[in-house]
RODO-2510 file (C-alpha; in nm, 4 decimals, decimal comma):
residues 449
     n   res          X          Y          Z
     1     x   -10,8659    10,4146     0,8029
     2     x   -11,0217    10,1623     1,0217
     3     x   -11,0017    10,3440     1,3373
     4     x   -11,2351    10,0361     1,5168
     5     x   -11,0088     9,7873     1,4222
     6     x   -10,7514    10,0059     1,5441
     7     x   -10,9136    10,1375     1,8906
     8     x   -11,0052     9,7747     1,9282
     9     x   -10,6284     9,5958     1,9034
    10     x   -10,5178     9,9331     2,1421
    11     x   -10,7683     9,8741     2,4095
    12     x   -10,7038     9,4469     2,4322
    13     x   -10,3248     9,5497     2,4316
    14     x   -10,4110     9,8212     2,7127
    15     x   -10,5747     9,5430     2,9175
    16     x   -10,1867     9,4743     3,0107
    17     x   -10,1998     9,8220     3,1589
    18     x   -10,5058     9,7337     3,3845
    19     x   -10,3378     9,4054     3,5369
    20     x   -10,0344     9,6602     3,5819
    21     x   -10,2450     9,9255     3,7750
    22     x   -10,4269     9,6193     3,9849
    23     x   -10,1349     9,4798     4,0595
    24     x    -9,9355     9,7742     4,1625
    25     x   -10,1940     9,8780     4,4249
    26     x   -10,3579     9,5575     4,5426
    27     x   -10,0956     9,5441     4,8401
    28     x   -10,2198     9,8625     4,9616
    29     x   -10,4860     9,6618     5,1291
    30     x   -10,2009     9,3414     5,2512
    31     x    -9,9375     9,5955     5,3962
    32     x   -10,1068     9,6411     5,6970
    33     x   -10,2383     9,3116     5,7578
    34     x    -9,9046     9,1191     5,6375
    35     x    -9,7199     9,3613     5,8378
    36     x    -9,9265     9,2469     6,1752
    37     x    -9,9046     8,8476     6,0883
    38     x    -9,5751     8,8074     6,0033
    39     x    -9,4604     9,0625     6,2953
    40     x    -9,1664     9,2494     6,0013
    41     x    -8,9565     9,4770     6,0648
    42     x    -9,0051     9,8070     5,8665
    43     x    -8,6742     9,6757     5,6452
    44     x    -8,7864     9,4027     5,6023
    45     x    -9,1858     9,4896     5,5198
    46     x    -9,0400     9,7162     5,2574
    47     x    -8,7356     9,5230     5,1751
    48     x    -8,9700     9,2082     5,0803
    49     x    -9,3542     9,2946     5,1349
    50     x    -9,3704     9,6293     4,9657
    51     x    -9,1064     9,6743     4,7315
    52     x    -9,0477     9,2581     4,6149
    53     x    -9,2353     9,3271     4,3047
    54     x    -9,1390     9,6034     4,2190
    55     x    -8,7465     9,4855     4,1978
    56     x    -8,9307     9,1808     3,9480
    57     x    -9,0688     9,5222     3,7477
    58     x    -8,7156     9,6219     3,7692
    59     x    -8,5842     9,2863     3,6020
    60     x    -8,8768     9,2488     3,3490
    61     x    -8,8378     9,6152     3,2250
    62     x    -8,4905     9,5364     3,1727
    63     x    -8,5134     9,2433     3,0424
    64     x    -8,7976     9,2954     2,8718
    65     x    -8,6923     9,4517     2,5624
    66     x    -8,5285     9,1037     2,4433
    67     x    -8,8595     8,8822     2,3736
    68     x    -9,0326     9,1848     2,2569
    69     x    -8,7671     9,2258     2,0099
    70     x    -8,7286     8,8387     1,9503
    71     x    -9,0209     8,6841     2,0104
    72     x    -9,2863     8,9739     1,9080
    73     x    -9,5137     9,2026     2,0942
    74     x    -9,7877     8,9827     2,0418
    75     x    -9,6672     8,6644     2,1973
    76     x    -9,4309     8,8644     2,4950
    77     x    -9,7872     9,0147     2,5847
    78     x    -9,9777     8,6864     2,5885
    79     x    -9,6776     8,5337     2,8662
    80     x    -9,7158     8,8270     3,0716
    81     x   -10,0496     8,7788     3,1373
    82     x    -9,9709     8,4199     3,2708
    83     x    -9,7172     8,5844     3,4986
    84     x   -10,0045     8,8033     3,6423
    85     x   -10,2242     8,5226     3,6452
    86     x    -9,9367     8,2896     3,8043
    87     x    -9,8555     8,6193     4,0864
    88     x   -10,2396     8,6414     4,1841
    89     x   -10,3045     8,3005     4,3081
    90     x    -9,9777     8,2173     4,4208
    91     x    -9,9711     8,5454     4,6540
    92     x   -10,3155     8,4879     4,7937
    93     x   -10,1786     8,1411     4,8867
    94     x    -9,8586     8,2019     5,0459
    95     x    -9,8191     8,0676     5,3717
    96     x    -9,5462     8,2713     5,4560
    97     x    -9,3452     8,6165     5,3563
    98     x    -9,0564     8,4567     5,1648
    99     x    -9,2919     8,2675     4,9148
   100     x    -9,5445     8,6353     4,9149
   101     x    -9,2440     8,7866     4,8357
   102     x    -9,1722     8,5552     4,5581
   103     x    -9,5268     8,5529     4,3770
   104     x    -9,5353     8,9067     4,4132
   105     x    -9,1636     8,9090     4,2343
   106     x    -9,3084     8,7018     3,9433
   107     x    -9,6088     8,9571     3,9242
   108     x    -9,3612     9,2551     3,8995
   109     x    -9,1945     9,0789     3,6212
   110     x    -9,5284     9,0943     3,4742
   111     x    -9,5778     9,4917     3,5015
   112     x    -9,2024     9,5572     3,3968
   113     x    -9,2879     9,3570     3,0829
   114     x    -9,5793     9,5117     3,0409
   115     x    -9,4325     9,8897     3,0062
   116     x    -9,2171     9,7909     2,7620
   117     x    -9,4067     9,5497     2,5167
   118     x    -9,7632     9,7419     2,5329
   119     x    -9,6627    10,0602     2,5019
   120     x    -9,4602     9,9516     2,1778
   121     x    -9,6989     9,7896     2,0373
   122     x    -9,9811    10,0821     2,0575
   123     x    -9,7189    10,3164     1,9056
   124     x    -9,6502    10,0825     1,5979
   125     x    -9,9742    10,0389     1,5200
   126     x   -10,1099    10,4235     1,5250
   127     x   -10,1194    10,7246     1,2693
   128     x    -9,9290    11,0287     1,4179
   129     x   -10,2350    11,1833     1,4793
   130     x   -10,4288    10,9209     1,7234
   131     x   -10,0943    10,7975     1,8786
   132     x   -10,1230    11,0232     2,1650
   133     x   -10,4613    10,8825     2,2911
   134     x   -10,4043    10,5584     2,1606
   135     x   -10,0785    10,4892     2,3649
   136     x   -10,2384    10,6809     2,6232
   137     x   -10,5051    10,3757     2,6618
   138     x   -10,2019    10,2046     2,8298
   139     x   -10,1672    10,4595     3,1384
   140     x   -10,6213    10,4920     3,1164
   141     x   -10,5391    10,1002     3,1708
   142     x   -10,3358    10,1667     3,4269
   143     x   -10,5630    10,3860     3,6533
   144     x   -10,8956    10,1900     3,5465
   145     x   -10,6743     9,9024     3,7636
   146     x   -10,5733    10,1444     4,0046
   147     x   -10,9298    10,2516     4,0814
   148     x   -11,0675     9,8885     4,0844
   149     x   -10,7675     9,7377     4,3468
   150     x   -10,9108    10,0250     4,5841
   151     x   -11,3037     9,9691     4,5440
   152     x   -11,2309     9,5909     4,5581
   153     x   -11,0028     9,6165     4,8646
   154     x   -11,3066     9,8296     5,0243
   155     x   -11,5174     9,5956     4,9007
   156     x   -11,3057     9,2317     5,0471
   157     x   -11,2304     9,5022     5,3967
   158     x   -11,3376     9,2245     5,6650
   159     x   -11,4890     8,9576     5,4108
   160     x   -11,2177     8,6777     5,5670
   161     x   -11,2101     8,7892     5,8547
   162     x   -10,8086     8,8509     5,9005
   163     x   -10,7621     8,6680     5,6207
   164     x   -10,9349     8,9391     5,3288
   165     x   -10,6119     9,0407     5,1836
   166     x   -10,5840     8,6888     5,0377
   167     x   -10,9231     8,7699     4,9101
   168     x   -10,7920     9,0651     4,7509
   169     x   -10,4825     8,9754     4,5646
   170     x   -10,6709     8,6480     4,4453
   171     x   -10,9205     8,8656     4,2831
   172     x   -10,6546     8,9764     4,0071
   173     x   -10,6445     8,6286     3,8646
   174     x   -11,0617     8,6826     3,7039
   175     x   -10,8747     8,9580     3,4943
   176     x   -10,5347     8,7816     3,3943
   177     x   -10,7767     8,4779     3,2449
   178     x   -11,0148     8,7655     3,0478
   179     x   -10,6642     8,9168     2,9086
   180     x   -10,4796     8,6192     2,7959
   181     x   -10,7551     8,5044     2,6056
   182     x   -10,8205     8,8684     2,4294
   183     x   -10,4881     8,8765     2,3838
   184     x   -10,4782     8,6029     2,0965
   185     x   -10,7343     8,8036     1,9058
   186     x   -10,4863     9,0481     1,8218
   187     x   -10,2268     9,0685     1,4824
   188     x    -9,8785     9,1157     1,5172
   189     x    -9,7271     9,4692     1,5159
   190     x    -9,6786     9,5345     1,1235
   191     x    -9,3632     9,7203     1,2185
   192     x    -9,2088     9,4626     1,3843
   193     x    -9,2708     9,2247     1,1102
   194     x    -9,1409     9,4406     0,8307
   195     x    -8,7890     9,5392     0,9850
   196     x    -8,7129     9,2702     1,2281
   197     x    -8,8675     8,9737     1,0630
   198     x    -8,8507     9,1055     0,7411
   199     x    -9,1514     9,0274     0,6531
   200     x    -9,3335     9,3165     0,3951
   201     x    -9,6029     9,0917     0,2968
   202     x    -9,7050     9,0083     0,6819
   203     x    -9,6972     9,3926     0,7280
   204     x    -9,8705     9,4591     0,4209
   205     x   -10,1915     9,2425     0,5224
   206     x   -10,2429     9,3991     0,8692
   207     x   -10,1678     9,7631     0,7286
   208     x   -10,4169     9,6863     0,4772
   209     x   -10,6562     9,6030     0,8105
   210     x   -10,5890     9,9555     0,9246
   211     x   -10,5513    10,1599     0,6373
   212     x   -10,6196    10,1509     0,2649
   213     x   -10,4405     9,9915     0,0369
   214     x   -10,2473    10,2440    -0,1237
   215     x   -10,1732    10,4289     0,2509
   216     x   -10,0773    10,1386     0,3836
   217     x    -9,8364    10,0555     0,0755
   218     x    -9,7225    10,4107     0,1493
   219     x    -9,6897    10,3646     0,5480
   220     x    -9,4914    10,0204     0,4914
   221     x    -9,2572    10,2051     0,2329
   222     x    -9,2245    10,4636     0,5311
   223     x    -9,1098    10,2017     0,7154
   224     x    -8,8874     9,9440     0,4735
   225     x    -8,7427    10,2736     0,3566
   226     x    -8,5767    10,3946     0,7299
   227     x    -8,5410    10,0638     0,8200
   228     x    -8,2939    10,0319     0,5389
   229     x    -8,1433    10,3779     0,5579
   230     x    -8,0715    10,2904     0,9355
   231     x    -7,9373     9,9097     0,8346
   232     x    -7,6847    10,1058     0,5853
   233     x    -7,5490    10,2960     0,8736
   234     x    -7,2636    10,1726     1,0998
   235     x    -7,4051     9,9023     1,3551
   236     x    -7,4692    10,0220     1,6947
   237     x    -7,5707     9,9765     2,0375
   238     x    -7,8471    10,1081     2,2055
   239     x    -7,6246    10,3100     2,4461
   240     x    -7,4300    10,4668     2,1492
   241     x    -7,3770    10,8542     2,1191
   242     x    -7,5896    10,8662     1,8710
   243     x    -7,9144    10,7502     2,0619
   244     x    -7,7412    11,0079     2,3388
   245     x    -8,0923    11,2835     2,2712
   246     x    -8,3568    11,0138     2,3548
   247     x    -8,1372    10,7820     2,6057
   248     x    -8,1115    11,1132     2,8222
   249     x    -8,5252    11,2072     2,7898
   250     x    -8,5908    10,8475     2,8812
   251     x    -8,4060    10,8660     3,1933
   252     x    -8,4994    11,1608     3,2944
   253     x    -8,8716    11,1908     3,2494
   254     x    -8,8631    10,8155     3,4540
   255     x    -8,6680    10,9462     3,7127
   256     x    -8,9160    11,2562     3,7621
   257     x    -9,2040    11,0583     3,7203
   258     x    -9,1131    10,8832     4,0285
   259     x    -8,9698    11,1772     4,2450
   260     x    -9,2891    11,3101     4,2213
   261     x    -9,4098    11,0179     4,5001
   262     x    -9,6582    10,8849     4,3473
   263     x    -9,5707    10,5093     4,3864
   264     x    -9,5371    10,6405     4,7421
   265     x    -9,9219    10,7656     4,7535
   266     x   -10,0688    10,4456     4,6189
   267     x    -9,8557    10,2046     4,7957
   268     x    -9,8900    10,3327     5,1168
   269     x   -10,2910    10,5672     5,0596
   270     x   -10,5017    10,3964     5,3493
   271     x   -10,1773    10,4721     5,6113
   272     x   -10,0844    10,7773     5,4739
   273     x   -10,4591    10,9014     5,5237
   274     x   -10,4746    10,6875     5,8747
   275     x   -10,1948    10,9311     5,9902
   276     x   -10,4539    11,2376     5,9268
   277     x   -10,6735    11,1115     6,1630
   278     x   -10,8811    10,8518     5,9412
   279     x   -11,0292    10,5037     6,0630
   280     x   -10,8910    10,1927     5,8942
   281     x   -11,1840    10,1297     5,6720
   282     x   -11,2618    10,5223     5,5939
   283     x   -10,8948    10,5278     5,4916
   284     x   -10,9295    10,2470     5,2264
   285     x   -11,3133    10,4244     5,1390
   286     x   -11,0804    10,7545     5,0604
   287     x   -10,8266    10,5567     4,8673
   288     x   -11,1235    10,5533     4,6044
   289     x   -11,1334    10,9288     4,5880
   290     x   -10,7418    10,8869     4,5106
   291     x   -10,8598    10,6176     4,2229
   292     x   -11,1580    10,7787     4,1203
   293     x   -10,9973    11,1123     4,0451
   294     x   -10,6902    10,9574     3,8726
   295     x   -10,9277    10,8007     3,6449
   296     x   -11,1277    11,0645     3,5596
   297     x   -10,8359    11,3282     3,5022
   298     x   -10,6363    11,0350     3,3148
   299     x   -10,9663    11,0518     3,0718
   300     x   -10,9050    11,4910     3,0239
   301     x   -10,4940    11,4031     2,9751
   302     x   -10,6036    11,1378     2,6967
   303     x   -10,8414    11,3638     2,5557
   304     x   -10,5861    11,6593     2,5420
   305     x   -10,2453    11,4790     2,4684
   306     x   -10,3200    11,5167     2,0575
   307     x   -10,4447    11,8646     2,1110
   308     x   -10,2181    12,0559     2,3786
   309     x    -9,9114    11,8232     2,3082
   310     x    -9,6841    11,6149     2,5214
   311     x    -9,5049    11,9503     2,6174
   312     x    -9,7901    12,1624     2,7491
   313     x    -9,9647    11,8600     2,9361
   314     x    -9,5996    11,8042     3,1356
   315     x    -9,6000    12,1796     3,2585
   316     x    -9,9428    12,2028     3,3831
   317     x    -9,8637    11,8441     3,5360
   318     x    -9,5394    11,9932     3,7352
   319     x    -9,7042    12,3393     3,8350
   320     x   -10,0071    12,1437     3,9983
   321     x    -9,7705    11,8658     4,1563
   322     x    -9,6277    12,1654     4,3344
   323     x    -9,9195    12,3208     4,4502
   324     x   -10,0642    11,9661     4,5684
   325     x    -9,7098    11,8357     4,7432
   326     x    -9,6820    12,1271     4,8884
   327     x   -10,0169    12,1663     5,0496
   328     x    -9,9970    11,8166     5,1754
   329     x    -9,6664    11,8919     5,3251
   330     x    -9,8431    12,1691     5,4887
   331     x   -10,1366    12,0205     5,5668
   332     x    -9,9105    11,7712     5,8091
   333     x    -9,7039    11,9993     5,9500
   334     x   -10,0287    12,2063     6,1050
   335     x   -10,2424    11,9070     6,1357
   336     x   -10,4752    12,0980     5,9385
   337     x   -10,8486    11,8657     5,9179
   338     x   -10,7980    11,5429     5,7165
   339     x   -11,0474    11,6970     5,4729
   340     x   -10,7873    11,9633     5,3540
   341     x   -10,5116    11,7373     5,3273
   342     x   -10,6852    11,4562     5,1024
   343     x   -10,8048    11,7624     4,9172
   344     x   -10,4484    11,8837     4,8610
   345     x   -10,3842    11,4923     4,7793
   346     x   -10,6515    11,5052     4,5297
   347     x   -10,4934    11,7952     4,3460
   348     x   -10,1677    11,5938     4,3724
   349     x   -10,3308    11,2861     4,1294
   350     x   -10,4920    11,5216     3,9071
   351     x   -10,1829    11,6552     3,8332
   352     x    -9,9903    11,3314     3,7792
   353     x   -10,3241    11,2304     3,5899
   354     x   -10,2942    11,5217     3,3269
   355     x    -9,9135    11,5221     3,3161
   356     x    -9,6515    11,2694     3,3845
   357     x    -9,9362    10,9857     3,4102
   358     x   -10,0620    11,0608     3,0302
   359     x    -9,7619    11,1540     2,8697
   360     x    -9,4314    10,8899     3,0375
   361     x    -9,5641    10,5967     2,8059
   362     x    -9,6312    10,7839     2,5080
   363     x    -9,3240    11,0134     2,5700
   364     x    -9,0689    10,7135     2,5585
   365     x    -9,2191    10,4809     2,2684
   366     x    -9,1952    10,7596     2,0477
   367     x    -8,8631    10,9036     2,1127
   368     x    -8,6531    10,5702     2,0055
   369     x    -8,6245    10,4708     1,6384
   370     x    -8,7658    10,1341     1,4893
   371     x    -8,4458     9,9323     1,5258
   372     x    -8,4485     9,9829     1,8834
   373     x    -8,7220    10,1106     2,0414
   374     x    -8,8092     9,7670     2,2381
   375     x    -8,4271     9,8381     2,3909
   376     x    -8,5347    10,1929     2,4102
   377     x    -8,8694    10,1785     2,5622
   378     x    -8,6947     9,9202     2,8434
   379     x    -8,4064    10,1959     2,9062
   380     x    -8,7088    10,3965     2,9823
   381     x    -8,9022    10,2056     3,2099
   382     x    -8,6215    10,0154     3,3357
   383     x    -8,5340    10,3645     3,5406
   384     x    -8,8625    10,4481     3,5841
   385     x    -8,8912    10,0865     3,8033
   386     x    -8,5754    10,1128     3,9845
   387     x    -8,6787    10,4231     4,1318
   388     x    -8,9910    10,3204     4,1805
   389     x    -8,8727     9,9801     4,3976
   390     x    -8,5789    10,2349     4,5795
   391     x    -8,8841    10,4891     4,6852
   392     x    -9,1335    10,1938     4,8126
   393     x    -8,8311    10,0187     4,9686
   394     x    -8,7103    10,3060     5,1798
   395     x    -9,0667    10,4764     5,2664
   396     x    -9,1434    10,2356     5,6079
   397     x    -8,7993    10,3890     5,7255
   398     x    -8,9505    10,6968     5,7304
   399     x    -9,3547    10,6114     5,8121
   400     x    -9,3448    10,3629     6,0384
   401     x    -9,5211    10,5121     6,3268
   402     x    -9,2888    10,3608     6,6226
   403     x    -8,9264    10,2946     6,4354
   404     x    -8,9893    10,5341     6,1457
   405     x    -8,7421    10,8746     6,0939
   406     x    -9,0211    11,0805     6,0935
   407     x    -9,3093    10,9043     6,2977
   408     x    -9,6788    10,9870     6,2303
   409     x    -9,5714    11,3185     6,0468
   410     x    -9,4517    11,2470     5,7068
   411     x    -9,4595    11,6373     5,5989
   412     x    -9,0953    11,6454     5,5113
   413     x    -9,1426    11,3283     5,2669
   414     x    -9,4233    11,5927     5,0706
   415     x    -9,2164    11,8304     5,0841
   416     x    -8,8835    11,6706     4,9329
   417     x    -9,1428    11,5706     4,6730
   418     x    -9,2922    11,9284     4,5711
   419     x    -8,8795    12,0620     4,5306
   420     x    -8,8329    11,7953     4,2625
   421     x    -9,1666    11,8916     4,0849
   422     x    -8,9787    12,2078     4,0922
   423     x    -8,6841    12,0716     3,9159
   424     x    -8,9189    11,8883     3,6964
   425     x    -9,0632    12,2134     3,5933
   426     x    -8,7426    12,3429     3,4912
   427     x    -8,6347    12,0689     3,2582
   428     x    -8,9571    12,0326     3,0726
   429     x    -8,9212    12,4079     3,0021
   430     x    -8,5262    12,3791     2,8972
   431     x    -8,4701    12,0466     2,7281
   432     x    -8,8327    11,8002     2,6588
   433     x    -8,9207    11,8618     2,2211
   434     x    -9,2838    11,8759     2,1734
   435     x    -9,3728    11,5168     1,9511
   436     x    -9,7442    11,5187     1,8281
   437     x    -9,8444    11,4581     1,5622
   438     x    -9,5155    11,3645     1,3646
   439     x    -9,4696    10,9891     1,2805
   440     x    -9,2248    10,7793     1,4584
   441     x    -8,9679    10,8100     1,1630
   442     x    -8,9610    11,1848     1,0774
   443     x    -8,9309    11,1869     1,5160
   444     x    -8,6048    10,9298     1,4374
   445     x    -8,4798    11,2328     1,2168
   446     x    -8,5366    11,4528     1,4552
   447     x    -8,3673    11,3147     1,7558
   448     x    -8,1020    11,0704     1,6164
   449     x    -7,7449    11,2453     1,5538
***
């Protein structure tokens, strides 16, 4: 097997994931700012500021199944770029909050797109036993972005004056260039040739890249093989009773991964931390301890998703969300030192980091079968968005220091947060299959009625 051929394709395709992360968190460092020069209400900050792109994740999660399924990974990948690139320099030039909120829509689309046509891709290409940590390279992607948005934000803090969040959000566009043209380095997914473009000679040629010849003859008879068992079965949707066992994990380990608050930590890190008592610029300094940690603890998840399993990684991931949401609730509620609650925060992201973070994208593009996993995989993250935009949308009801429910405490937001970890904790124990290690069709067997 060529695994550098093969880490190489997975960590160009993963790039997606790092334009995802950057984008996600960039407007961490415009909501305050943007909030102060366009004098919003907290509806409408969240409504359009906030939460705009994360309703264009919504759509391009949704959506995005179709040209991944039509068009190809390859080429779906290579337009989403240009929608990050397209999002980065139109939001840093937006003269007012309508056309923001429309560049940052068109970047969303990009990030919805994203979760559904990267993680696909990875999961085609991989052997059962480096899909794990190969998929996983998506969410590393993610974080790595994550953790540069915050250090850049620090970085820009003050460098225009009141003007440095344009500075910031333009910065996203050096990547999206770097991307699209890696991007075009990269075969098509030898899965997707062989059962939706029928196409076994394609397949064969970049199998025979991977593997050698007579395993990859074997791996595209794998495929052909339960491509045509599946073809000889009655034709149906992807909502059909039979997809019921992985419809129902999809939904639910998106909706948990979002109850757990962590778009609501990185959205809103430099005022959550300004509400324990931290200056402006220290906050945004901290945010890198939120990045830096999710980084490093995304790294151990990668490195122990082929070992421990999908299973194990998702209860250590809920018991330490608990002990981390609930110390930050506490934390608030005594106005204990801001040291103790960003180190309760901390434990928070090292917990998503391990768990839900390494696992969700792995988790859903290997639970759907070949003929529709690009439907699948946007069922997936199509929830995992909507909750996401709801969550962001609602939060500066409830922060806002002067109009907000709950003022400058926000202890009852951590705590609503640690009782669904709870919940999570339950389900992973009752109902989540463990998946390593088994290849995407014998996992079709398994799950499909």
């Amino acid at each position: 097997m060529n695994n550098n051929k093969l880490f190489f394709w997975s960590v160009t395709v993963a790039l997606a994931g790092f334009l995802f992360g950057f984008d996600t968190v960039v407007i961490s460092g415009a909501n305050q700012p943007t909030k102060e020069l366009w004098d919003t209400s907290p509806l409408f900050h969240g409504t359009f500021i906030m939460s705009m792109a994360l309703w264009g994740t919504v759509l391009g999660s949704l959506l995005g199944g179709i040209p991944t399924d039509k068009l190809g990974r390859k080429k779906t990948l290579f337009w989403i770029g240009i929608l990050f690139l397209v999002s980065a320099i139109g939001s840093a030039l937006a003269p007012d909050p309508y056309s923001f909120s429309f560049f940052r829509f068109i970047g969303g689309i990009g990030v919805g797109a994203s979760s559904v046509a990267a993680p696909t891709y990875i999961a085609e290409i991989s052997s059962p036993d480096r899909r794990g940590r190969l998929v996983a390279l998506y969410q590393f992607g993610i974080v790595l972005g994550i953790f540069i948005a915050f250090f850049s934000n620090y970085l820009l803090k003050g460098v225009g004056g009141t003007a440095d969040w344009r500075y910031m959000l333009g910065a996203e566009a050096i990547p999206a260039v770097l991307y699209c043209l890696m991007i075009l380095g990269v075969p098509n997914s030898p899965r997707w040739l062989a059962v939706k473009r029928k196409d076994k000679e394609g397949a064969l040629s970049i199998l025979k890249q991977i593997y050698n010849e007579s395993e990859a003859k074997q791996v595209l008879s794998s495929i052909v093989n339960e491509s045509s068992s599946a073809a000889q079965k009655v034709a149906t949707g992807i909502f059909s009773k039979k997809y019921s066992i992985p419809l129902t994990l999809g939904f639910f380990i998106s909706f948990f991964n979002q109850l757990s608050g962590i778009n609501f930590l990185l959205y809103y890190a430099p005022e959550i931390l300004e509400k324990a008592g931290l200056a402006a610029k220290a906050s945004l300094a901290n945010s890198i301890w939120i990045g830096g940690t999710n980084l490093i603890f995304t790294i151990v998840g990668m490195l122990l998703i082929d070992k421990l399993g999908r299973k194990t990684l998702l209860i250590l991931g809920s018991i330490f969300y608990i002990i981390g949401l609930a110390g930050s609730a506490w934390a608030f509620y005594t106005a204990a030192a801001p040291t103790i609650l960003l180190s309760f925060i901390l434990i928070f992201i090292m917990a998503h980091a391990i768990g839900q973070g390494a696992v969700i994208w792995v988790f859903i593009s290997e639970i759907f079968p070949n003929e529709v996993r690009a439907f699948g995989q946007s069922w997936g993250t199509g929830v995992h968005w909507v909750f996401a935009a709801i969550i962001t949308l609602v939060t500066p009801l409830f922060l806002d220091a002067e109009k907000g429910i709950f003022g400058d405490n926000p202890w009852p937001i951590f705590a609503f947060f640690a009782f669904m970890m709870c919940l999570q904790l339950l389900w992973v124990l009752i109902a989540v299959p463990e998946t390593k290690g088994i290849s995407l069709e014998d996992l079709e067997k398994k799950l499909i009625r």
